[in-house]
Backbone of each chain as nested JSON, in Angstrom:
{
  "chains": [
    {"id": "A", "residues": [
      {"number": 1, "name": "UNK", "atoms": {"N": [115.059, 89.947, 113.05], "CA": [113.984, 90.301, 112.113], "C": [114.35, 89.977, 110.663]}},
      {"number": 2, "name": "UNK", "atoms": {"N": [115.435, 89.94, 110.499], "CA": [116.311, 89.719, 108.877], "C": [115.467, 88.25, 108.382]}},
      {"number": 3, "name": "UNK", "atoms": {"N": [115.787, 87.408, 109.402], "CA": [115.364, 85.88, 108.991], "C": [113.949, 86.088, 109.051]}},
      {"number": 4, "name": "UNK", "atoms": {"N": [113.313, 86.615, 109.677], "CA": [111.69, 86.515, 109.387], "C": [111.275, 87.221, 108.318]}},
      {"number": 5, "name": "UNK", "atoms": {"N": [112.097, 88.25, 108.187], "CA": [111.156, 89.056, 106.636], "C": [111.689, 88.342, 105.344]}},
      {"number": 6, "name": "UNK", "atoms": {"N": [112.953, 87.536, 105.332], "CA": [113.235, 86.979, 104.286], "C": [112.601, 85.665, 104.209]}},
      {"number": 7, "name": "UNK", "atoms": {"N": [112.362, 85.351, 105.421], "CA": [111.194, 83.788, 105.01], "C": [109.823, 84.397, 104.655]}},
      {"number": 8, "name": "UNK", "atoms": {"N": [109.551, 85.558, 105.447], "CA": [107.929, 86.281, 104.577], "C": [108.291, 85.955, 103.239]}},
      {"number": 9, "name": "UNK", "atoms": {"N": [109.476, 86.479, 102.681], "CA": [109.402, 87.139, 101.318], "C": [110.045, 85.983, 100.69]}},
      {"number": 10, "name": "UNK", "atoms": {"N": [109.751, 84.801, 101.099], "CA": [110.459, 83.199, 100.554], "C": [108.841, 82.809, 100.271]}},
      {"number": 11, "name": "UNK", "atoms": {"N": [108.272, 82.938, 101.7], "CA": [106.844, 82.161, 101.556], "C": [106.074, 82.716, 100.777]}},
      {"number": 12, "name": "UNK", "atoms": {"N": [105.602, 84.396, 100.497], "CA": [105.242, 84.95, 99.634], "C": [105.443, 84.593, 98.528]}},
      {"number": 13, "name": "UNK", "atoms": {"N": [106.428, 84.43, 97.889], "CA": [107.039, 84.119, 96.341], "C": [106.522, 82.547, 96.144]}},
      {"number": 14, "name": "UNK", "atoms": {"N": [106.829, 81.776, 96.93], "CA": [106.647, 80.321, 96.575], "C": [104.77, 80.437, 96.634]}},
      {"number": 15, "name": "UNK", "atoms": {"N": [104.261, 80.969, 97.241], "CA": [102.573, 80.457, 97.475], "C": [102.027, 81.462, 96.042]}},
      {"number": 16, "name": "UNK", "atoms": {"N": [102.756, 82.358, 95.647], "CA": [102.381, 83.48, 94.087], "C": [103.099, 82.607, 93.264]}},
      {"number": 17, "name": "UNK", "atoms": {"N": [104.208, 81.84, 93.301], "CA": [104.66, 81.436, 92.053], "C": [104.027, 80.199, 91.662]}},
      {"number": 18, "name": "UNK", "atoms": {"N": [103.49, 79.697, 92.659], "CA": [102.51, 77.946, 92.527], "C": [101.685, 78.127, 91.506]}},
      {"number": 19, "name": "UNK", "atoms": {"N": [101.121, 79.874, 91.334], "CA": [99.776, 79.811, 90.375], "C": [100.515, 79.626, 89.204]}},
      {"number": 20, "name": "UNK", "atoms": {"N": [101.677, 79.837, 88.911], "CA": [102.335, 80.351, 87.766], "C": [102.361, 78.203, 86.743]}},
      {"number": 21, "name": "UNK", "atoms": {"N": [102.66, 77.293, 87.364], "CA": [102.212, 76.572, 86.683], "C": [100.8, 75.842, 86.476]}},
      {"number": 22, "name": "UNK", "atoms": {"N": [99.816, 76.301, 87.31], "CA": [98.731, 75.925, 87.4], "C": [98.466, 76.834, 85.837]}},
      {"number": 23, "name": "UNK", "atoms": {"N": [98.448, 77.946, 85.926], "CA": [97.668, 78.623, 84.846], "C": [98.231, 78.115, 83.507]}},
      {"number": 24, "name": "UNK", "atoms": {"N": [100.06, 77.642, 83.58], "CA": [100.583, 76.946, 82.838], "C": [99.846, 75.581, 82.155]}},
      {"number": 25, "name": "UNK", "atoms": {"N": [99.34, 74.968, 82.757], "CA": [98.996, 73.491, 82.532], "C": [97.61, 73.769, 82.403]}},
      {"number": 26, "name": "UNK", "atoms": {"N": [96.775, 74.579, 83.036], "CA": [95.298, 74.751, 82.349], "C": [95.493, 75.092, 80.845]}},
      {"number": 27, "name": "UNK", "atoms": {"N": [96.708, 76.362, 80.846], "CA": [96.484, 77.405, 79.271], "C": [96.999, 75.569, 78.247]}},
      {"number": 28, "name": "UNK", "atoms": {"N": [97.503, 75.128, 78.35], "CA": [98.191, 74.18, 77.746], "C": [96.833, 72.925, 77.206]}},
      {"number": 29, "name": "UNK", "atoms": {"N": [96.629, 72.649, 78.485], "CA": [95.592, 71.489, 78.239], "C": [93.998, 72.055, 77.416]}},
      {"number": 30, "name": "UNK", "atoms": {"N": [94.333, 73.45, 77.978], "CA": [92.99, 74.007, 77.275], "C": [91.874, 72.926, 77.929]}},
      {"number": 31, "name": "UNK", "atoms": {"N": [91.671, 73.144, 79.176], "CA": [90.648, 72.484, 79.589], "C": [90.76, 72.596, 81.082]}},
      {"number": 32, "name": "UNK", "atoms": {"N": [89.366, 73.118, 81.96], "CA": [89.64, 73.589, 83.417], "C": [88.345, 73.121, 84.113]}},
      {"number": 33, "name": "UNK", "atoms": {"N": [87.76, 71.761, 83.79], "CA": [86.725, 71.635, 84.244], "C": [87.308, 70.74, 85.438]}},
      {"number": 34, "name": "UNK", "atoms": {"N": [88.291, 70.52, 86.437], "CA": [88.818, 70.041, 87.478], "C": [88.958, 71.422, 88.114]}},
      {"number": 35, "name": "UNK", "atoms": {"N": [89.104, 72.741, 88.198], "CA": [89.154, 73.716, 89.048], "C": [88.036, 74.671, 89.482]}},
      {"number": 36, "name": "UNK", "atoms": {"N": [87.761, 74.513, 90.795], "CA": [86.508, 74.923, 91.223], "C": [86.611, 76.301, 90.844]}},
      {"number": 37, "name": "UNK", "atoms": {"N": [85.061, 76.838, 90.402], "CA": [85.283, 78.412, 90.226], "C": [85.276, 78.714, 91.895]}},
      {"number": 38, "name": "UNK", "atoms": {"N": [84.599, 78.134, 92.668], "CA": [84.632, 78.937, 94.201], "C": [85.982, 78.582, 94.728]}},
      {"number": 39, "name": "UNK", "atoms": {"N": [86.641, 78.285, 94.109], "CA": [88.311, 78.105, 94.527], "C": [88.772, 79.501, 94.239]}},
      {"number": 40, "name": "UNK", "atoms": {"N": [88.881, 79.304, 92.612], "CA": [89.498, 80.882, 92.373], "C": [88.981, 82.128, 92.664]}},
      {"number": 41, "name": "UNK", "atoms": {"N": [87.328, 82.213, 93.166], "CA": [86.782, 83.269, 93.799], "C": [87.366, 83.142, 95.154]}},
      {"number": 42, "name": "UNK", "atoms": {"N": [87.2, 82.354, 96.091], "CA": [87.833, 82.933, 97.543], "C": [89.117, 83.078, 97.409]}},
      {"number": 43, "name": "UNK", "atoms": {"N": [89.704, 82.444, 96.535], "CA": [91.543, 82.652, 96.53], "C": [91.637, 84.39, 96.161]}},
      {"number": 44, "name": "UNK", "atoms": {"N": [90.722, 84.509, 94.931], "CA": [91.5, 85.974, 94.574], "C": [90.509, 86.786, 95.934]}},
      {"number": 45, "name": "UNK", "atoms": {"N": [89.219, 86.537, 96.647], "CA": [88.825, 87.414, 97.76], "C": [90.207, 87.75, 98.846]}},
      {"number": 46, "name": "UNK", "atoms": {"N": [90.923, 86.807, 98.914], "CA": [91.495, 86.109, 100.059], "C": [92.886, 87.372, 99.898]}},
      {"number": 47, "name": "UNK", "atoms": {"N": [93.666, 86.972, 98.358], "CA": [94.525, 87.78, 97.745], "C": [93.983, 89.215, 98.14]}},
      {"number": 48, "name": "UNK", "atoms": {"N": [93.285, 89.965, 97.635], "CA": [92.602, 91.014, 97.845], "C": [92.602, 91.364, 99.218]}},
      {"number": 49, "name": "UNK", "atoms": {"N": [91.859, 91.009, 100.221], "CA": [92.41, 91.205, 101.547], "C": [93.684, 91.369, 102.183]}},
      {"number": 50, "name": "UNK", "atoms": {"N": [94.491, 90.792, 101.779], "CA": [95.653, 90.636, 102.007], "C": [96.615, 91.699, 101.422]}},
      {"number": 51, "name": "UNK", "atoms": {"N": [95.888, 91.78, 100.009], "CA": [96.644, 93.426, 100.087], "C": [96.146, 94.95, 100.756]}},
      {"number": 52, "name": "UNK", "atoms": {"N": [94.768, 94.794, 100.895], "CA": [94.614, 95.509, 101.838], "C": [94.951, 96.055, 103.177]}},
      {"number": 53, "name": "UNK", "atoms": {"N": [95.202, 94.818, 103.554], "CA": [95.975, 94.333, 105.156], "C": [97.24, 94.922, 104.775]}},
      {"number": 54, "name": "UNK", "atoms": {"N": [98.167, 94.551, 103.762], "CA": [99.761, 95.034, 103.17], "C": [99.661, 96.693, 103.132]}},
      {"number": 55, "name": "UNK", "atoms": {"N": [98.457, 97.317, 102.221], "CA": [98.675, 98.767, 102.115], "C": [98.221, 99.665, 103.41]}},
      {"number": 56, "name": "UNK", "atoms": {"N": [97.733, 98.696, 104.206], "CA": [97.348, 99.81, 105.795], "C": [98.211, 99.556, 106.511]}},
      {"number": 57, "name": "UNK", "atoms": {"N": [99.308, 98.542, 106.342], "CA": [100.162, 98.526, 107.513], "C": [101.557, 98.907, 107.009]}},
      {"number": 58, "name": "UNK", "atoms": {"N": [101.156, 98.946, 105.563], "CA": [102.586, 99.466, 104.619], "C": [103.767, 98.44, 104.745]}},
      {"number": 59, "name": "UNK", "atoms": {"N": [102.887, 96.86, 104.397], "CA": [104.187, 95.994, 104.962], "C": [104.404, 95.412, 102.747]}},
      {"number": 60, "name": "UNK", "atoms": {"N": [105.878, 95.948, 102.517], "CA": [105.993, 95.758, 101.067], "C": [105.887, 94.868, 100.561]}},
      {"number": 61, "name": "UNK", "atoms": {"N": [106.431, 93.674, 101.149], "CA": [106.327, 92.165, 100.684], "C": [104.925, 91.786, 99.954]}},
      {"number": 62, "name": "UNK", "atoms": {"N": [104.158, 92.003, 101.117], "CA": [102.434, 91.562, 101.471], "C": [101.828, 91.94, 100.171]}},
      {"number": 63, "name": "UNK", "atoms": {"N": [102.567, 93.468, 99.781], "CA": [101.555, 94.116, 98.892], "C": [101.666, 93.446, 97.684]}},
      {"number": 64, "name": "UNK", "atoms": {"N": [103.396, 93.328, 97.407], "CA": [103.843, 92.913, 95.813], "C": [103.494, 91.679, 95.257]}},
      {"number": 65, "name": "UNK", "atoms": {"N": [103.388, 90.808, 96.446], "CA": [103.04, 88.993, 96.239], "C": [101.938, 89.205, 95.847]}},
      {"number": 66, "name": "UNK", "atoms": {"N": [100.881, 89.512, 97.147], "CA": [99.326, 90.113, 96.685], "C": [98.574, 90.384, 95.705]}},
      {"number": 67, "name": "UNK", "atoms": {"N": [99.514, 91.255, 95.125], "CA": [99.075, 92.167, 94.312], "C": [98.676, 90.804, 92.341]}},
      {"number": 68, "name": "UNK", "atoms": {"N": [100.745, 90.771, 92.63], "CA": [101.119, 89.639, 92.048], "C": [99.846, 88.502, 91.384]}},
      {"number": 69, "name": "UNK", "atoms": {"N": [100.191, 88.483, 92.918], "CA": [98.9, 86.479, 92.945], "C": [97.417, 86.814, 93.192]}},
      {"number": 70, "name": "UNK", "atoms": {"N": [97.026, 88.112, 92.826], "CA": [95.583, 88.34, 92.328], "C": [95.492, 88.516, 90.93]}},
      {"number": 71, "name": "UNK", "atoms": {"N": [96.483, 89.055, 90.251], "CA": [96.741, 88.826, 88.908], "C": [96.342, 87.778, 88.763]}},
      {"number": 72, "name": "UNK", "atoms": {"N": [97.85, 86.374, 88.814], "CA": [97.759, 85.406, 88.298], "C": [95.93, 84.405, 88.986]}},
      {"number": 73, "name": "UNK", "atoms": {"N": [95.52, 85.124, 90.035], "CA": [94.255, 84.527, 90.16], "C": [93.0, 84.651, 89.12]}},
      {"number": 74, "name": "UNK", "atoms": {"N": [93.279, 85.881, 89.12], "CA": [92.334, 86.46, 87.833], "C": [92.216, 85.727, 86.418]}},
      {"number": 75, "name": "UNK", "atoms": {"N": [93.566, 85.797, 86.022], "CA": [93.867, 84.933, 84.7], "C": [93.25, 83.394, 84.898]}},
      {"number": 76, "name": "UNK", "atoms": {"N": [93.701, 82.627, 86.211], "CA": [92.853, 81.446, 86.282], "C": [91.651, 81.235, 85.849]}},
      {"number": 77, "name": "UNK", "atoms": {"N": [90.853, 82.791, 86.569], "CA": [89.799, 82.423, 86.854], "C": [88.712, 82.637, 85.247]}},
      {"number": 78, "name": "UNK", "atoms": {"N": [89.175, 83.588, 84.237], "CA": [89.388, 83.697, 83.033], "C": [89.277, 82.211, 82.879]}},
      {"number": 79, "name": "UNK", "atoms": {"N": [90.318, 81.841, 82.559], "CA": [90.343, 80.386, 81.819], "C": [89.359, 79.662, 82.455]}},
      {"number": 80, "name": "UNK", "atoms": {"N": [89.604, 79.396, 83.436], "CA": [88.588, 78.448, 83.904], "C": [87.184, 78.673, 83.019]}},
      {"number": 81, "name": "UNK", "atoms": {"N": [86.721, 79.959, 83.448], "CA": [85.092, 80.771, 82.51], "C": [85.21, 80.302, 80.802]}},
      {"number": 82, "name": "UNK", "atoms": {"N": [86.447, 80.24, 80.322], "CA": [86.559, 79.918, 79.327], "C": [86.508, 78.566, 78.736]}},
      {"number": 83, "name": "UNK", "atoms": {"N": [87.223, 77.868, 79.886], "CA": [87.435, 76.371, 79.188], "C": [86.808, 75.482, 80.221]}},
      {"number": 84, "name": "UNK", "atoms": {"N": [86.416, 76.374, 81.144], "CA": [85.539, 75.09, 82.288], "C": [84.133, 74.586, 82.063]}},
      {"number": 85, "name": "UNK", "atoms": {"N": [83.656, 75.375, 81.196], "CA": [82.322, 75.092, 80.72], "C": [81.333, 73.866, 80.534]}}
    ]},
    {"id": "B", "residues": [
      {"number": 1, "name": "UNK", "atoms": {"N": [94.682, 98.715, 115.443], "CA": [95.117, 97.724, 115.122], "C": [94.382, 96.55, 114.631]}},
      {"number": 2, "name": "UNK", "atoms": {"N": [93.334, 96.659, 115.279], "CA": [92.238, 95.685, 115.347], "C": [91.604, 95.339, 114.133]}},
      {"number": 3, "name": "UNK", "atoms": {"N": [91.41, 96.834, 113.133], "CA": [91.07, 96.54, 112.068], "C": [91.827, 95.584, 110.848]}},
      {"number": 4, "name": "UNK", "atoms": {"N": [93.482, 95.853, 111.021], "CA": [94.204, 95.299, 110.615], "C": [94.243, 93.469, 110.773]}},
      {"number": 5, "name": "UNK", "atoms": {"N": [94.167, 93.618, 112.247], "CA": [94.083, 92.201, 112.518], "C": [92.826, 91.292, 112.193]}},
      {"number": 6, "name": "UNK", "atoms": {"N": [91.15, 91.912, 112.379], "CA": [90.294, 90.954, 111.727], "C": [90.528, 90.748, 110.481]}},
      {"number": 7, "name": "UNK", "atoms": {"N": [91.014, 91.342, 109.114], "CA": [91.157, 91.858, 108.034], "C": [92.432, 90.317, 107.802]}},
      {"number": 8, "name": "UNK", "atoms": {"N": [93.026, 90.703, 108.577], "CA": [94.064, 89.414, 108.613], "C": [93.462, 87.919, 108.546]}},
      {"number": 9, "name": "UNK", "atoms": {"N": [92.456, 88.055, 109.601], "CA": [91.827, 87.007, 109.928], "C": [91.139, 86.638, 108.683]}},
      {"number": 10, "name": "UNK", "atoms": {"N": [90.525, 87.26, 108.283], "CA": [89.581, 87.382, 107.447], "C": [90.287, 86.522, 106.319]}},
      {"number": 11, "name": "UNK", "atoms": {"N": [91.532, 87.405, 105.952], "CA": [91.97, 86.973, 104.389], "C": [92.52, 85.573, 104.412]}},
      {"number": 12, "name": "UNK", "atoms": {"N": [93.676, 85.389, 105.763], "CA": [93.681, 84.056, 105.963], "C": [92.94, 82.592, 105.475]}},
      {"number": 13, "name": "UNK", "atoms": {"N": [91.547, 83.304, 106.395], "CA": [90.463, 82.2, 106.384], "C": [89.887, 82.205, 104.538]}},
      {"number": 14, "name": "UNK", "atoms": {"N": [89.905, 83.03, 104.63], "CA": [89.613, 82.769, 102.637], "C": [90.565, 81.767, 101.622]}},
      {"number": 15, "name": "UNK", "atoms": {"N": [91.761, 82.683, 101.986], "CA": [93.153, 81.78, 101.409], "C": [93.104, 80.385, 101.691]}},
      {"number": 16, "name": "UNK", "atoms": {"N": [92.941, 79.933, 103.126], "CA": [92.498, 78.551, 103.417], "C": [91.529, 77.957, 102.733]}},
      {"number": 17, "name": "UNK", "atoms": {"N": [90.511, 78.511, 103.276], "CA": [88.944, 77.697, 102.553], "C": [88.627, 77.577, 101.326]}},
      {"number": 18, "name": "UNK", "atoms": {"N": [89.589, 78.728, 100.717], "CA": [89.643, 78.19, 99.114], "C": [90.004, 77.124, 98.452]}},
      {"number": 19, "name": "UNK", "atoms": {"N": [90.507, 76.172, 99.484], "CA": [91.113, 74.738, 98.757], "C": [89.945, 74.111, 99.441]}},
      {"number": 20, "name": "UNK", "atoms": {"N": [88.973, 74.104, 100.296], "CA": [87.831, 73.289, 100.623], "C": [87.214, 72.504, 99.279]}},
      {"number": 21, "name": "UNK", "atoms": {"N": [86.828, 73.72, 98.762], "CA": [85.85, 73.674, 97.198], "C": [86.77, 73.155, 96.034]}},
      {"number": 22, "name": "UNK", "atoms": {"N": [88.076, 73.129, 96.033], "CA": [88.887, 72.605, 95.156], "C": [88.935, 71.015, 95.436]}},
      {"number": 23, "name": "UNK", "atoms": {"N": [89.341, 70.819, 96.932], "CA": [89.615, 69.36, 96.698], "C": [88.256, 68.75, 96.682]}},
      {"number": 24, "name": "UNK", "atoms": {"N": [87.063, 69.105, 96.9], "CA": [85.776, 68.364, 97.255], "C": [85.628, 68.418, 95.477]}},
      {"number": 25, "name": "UNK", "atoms": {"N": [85.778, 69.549, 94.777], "CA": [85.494, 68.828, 93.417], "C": [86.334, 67.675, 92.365]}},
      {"number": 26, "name": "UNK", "atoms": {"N": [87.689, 67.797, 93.187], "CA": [88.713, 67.041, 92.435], "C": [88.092, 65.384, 93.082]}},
      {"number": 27, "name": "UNK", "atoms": {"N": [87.747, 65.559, 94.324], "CA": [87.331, 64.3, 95.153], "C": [86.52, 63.433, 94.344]}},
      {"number": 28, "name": "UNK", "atoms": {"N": [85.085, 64.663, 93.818], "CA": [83.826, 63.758, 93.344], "C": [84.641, 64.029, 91.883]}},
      {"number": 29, "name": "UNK", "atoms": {"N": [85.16, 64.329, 91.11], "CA": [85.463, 63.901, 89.939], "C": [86.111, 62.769, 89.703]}},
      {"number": 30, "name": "UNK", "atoms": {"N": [87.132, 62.287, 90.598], "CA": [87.727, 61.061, 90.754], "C": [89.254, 61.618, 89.844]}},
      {"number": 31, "name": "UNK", "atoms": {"N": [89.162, 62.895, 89.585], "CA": [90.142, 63.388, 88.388], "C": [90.767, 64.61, 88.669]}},
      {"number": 32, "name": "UNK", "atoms": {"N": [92.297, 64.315, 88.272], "CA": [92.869, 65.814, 89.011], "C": [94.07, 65.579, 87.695]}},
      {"number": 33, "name": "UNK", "atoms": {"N": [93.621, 65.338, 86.458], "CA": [94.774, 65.968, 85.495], "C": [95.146, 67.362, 85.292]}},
      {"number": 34, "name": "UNK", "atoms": {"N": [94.082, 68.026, 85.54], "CA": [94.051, 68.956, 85.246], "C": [95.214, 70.372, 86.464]}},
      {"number": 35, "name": "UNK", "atoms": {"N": [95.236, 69.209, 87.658], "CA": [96.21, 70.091, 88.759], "C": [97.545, 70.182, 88.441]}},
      {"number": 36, "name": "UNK", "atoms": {"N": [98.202, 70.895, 88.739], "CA": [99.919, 70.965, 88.356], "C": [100.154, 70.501, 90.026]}},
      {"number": 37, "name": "UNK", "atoms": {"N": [101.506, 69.424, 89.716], "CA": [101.645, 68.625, 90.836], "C": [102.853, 69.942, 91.036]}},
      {"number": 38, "name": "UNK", "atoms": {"N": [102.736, 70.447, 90.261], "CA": [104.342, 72.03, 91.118], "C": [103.569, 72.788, 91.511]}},
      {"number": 39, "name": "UNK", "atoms": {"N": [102.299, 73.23, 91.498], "CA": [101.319, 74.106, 92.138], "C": [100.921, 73.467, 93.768]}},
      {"number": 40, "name": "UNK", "atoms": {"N": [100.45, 72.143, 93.454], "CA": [100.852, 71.548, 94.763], "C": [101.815, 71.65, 95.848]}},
      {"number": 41, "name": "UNK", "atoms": {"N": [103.133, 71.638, 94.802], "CA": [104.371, 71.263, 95.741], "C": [104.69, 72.75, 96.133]}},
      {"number": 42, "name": "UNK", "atoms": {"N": [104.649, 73.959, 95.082], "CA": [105.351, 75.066, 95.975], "C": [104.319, 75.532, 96.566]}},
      {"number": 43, "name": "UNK", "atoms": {"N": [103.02, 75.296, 96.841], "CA": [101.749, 76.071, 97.471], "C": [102.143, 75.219, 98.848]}},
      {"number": 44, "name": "UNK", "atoms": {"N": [102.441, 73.993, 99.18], "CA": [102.832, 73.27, 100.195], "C": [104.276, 74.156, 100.837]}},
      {"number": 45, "name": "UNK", "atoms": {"N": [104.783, 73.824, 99.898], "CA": [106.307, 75.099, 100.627], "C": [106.19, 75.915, 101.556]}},
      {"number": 46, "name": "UNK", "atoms": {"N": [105.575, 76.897, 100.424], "CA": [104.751, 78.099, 100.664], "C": [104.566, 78.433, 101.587]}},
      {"number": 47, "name": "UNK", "atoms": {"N": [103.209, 77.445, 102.195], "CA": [102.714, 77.335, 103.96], "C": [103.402, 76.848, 104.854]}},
      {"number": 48, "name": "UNK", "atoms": {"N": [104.422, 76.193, 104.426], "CA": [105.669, 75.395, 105.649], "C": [105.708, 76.648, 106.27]}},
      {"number": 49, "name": "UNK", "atoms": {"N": [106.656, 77.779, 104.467], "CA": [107.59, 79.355, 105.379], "C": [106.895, 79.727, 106.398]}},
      {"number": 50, "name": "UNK", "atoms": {"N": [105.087, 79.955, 106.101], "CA": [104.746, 80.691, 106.664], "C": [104.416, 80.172, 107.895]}},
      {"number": 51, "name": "UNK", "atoms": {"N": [103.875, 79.112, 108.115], "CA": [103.771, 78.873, 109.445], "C": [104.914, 78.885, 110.221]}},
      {"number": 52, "name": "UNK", "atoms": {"N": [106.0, 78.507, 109.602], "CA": [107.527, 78.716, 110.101], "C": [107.968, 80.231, 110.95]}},
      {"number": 53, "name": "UNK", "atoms": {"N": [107.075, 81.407, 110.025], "CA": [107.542, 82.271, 110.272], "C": [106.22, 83.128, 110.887]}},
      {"number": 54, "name": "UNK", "atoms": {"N": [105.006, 82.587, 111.121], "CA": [104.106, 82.764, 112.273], "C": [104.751, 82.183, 113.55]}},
      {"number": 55, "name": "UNK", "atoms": {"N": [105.582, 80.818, 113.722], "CA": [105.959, 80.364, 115.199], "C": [107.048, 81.413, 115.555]}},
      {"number": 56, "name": "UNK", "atoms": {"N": [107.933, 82.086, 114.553], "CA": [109.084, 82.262, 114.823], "C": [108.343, 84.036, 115.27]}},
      {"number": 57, "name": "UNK", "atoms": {"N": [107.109, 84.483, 114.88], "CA": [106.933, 85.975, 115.198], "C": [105.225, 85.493, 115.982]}},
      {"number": 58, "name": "UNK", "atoms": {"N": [105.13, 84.295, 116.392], "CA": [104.478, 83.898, 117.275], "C": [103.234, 85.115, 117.118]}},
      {"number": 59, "name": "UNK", "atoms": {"N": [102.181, 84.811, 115.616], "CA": [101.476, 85.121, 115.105], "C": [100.319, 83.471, 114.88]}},
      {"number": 60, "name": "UNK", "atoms": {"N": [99.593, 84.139, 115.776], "CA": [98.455, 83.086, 116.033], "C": [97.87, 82.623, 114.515]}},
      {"number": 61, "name": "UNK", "atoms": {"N": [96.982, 83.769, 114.087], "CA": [96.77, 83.656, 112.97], "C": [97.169, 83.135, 111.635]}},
      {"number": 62, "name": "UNK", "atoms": {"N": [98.528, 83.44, 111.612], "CA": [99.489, 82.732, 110.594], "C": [99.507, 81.365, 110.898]}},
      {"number": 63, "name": "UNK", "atoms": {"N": [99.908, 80.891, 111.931], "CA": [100.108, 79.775, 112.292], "C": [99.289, 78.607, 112.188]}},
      {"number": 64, "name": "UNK", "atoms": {"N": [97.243, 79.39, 112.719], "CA": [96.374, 78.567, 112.409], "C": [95.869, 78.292, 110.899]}},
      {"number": 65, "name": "UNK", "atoms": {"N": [95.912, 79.628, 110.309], "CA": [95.623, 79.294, 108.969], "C": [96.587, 78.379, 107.929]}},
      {"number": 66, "name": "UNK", "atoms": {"N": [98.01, 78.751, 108.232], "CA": [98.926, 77.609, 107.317], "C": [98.842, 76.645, 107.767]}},
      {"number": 67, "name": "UNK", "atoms": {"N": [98.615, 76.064, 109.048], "CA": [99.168, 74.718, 109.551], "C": [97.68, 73.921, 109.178]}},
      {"number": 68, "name": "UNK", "atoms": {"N": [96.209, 74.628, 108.893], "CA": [95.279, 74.072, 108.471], "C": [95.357, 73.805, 106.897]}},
      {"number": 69, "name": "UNK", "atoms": {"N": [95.97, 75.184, 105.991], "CA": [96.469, 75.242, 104.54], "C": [96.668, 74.26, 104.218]}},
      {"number": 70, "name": "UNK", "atoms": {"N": [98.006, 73.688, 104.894], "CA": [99.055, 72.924, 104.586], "C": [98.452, 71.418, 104.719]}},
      {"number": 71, "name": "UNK", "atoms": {"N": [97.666, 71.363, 105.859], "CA": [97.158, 70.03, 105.551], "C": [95.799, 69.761, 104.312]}},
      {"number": 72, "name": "UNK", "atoms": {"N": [95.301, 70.761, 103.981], "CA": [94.553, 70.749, 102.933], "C": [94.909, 70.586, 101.489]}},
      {"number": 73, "name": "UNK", "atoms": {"N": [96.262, 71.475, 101.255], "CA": [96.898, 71.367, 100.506], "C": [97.726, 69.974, 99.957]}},
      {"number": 74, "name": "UNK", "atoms": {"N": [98.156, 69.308, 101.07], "CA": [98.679, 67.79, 101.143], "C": [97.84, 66.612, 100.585]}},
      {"number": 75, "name": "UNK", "atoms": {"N": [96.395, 67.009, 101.1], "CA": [95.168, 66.205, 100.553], "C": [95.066, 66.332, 99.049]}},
      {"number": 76, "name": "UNK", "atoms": {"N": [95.141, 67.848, 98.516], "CA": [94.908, 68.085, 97.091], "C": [96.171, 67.646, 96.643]}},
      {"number": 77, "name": "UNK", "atoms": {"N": [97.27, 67.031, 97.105], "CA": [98.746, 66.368, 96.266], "C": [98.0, 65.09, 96.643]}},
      {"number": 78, "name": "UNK", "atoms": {"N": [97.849, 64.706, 97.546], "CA": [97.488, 63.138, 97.495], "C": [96.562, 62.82, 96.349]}},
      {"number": 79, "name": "UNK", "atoms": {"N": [95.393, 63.582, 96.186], "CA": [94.418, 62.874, 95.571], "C": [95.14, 63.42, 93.899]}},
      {"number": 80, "name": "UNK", "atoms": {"N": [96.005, 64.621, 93.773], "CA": [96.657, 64.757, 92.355], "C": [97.568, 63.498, 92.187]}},
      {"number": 81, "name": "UNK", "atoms": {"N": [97.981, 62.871, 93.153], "CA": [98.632, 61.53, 92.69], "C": [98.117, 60.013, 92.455]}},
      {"number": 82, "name": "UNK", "atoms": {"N": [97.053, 60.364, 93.452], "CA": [95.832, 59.08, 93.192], "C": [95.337, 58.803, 91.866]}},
      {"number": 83, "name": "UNK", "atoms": {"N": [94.795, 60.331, 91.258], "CA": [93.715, 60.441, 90.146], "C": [94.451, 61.507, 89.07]}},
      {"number": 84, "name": "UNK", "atoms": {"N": [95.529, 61.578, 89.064], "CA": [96.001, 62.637, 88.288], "C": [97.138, 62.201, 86.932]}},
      {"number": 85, "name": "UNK", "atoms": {"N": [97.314, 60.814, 87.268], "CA": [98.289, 59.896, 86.474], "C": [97.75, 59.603, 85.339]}}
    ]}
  ]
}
């Protein structure tokens, strides 16, 4: 079980940390008319579920990434409203 | 359990289909400056772990949704390298 919860908590981190230069290179370019808003709406629906799924089964990983990468979805989705116009 | 598991299903299929609407707009734009080719690459990772670690806890769900992710995700690096230069 060691090797599976530490690849959860490998795959978790790498699929939450991906947003981390996306939001990078939108905030930068100041410009988000290449990112679908129905991207960042089902992504953060998707996020959201998923922590739901994390806090009923009380699995920690699930929740913190989740939680995490609805943040950084949010902020996308911000910019995008802002500079996708 | 059950609730847990459609809920799974559910968020999966969101997390997936959220790159539908991404690459179909990067497609008809002909333009993907705006993608971070490291958002690509660790969101690709990402879904390797997890499908890695759906075969290895022989989780249907995991398995169908990353191994579909992952090829969606591959499409949105291809066309960030086509149109993103």
């Amino acid at each position: 079980m060691v090797f599976a919860e530490s690849l959860g908590l490998v795959a978790g981190a790498l699929v939450t940390c991906s947003m981390i230069p996306q939001l990078t290179r939108v905030f930068k370019m100041k410009s988000a008319h290449e990112i679908s808003i129905l991207f960042t709406t089902l992504l953060l629906l998707g996020m959201l579920c998923w922590l739901v799924y994390g806090i009923y089964l009380e699995l920690l990983p699930v929740i913190l990434w989740n939680a995490i990468g609805a943040v950084l979805v949010t902020l996308l989705m911000y910019l995008k409203l802002k500079y996708g116009r």
